[in-house]
C-alpha positions as CSV (number, residue, x, y, z in Angstrom):
1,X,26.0,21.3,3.3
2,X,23.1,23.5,1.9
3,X,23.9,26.4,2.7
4,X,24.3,27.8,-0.9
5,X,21.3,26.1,-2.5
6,X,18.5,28.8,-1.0
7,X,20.3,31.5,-2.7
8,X,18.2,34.6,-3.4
9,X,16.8,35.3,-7.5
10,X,16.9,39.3,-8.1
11,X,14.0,40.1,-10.5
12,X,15.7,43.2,-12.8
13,X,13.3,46.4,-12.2
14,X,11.5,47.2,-15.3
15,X,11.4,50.7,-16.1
16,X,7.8,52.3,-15.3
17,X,7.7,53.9,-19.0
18,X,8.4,50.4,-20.4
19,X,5.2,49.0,-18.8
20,X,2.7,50.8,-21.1
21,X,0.7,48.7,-23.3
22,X,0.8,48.5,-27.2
23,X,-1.6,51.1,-28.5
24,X,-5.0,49.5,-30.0
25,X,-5.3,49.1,-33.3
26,X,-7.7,51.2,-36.3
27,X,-10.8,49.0,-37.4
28,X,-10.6,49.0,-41.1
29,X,-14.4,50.6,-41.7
30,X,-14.4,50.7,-45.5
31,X,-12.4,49.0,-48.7
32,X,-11.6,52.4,-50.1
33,X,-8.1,53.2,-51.2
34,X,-7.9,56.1,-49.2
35,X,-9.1,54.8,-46.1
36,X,-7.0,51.5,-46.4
37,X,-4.0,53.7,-47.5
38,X,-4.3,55.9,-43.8
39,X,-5.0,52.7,-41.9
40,X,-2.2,50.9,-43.1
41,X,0.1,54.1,-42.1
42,X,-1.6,54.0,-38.7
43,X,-1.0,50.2,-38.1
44,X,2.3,50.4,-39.2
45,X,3.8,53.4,-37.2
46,X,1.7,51.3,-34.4
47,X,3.1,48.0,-34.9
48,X,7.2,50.5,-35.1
49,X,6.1,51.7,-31.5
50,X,4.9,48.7,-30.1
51,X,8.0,46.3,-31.7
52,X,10.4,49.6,-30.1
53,X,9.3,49.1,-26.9
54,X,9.2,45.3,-26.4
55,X,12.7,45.2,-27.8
56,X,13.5,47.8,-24.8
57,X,11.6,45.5,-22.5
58,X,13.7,42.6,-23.6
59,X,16.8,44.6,-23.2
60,X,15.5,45.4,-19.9
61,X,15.3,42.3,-18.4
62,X,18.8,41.0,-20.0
C-alpha cells in the first residue's frame, strides 16, 4: 500500500533572466568626499538591483 509514497517533486523553472548574478561591487580607492559620495551611489543602486532580483527569484520559486 505504497503506491502514493514515490510521488514525483516538480522543481518550478526559474526564469533564465533571473539567473544573472549580483553585479560586483566598486573598491573604495580613496577617503575623498567625492569619491566616497559616487561609490556609495554605485553600491546602493547595486545593492536596489541585486535585492530586486532575488525578491523575483523568491517569488519565482513560491
Amino acid at each position: 500500500m505504497t503506491a502514493c509514497a514515490s510521488s514525483t517533486h516538480l522543481s518550478p523553472t526559474i526564469p533564465a533572466n533571473l539567473m544573472i548574478p549580483c553585479p560586483k561591487l566598486l573598491k573604495l580607492e580613496s577617503g575623498q568626499g567625492k569619491e566616497i559620495t559616487l561609490w556609495v551611489v554605485d553600491t546602493v543602486a547595486k545593492y536596489n538591483e541585486c535585492s530586486t532580483l532575488n525578491d523575483a527569484k523568491i517569488k519565482a520559486l513560491k
